[in-house]
C-alpha positions, 0 to 999 in steps of 0.5 A: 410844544405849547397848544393854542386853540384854533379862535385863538389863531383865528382872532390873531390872524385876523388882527394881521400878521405881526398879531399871528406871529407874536401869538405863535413866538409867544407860544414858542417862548413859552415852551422854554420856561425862561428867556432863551439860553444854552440851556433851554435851547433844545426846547425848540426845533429848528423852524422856532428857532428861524421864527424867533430868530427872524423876529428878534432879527427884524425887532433890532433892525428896525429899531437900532440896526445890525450895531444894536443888534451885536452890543445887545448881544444876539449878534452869534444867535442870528449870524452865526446859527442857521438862520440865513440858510432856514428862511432861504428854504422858507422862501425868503431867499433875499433875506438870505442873502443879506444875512450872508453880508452882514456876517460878513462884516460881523466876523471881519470886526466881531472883537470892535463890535461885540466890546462893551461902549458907552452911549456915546460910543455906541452912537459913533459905531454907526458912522464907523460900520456905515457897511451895514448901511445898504443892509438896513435899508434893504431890509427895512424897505422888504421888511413887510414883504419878508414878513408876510413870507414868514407868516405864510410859512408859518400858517402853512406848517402851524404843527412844527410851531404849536398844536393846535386844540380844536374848540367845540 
């Protein structure tokens, strides 16, 4: 597990919360030696996995929605992983639920979603899979909500994320 020093969480913490939890997703990646892969999987616990997995999450939703998501190739990692189940016991129950929805759609297209397309074919897929529609907006509109939940559970349970060196 990767240390930081206890200014280190202090001055992220105090620049606010997407600071905190990048300084502690970074510390997580770089426990892997590399980008995440089958390989280097079981580097992590389940808690880095949720964090990397909720960031990489809200990252794609906002910029492209559930579509980008799946045709950058992360659709199994967040859909299919315990995700969902993980940020329920984190208190981020809403969140939760809308995981569930989306695999929904996922698993019912999951061959149409997950083919390689052209820009312009992968502009179309967002008249074609309007299903995420209600999804992305919710998540948009309680992004920040479910984002400080994250970063609350995360400061409450800092030892399963890093170790933290005191400085004297």
């Amino acid at each position: 597990m990767t240390e930081l020093t206890d200014p280190e969480l202090r001055r992220a913490a105090g620049e606010g919360t997407d600071a905190f939890l990048t300084l502690i997703a970074d510390a997580c990646r770089q426990a892997l030696g590399g980008p995440l892969c089958a390989d280097n999987m079981e580097c992590l616990n389940a808690d880095q996995h949720t964090l990397l997995g909720y960031l990489t999450l809200r990252d794609e939703v906002m910029e492209g929605g559930f579509c980008q998501l799946i045709q950058n190739g992360l659709g199994p990692y967040v859909l299919h992983n315990p995700l969902a189940r993980s940020l329920k016991q984190w208190g981020v129950e809403g969140l939760s639920q809308l995981l569930y929805d989306a695999r929904r759609i996922f698993d019912a297209h999951r061959a149409d979603l997950e083919r390689p397309r052209t820009d312009e074919e992968f502009m179309a897929m967002y008249e074609q899979y309007e299903a995420f529609d209600p999804l992305e907006e919710e998540f948009i509109e309680c992004e920040e909500e479910w984002t400080d939940t994250v970063a609350h559970y995360v400061d409450e349970h800092l030892d399963r994320f890093v170790n933290v060196r005191k400085e004297e």
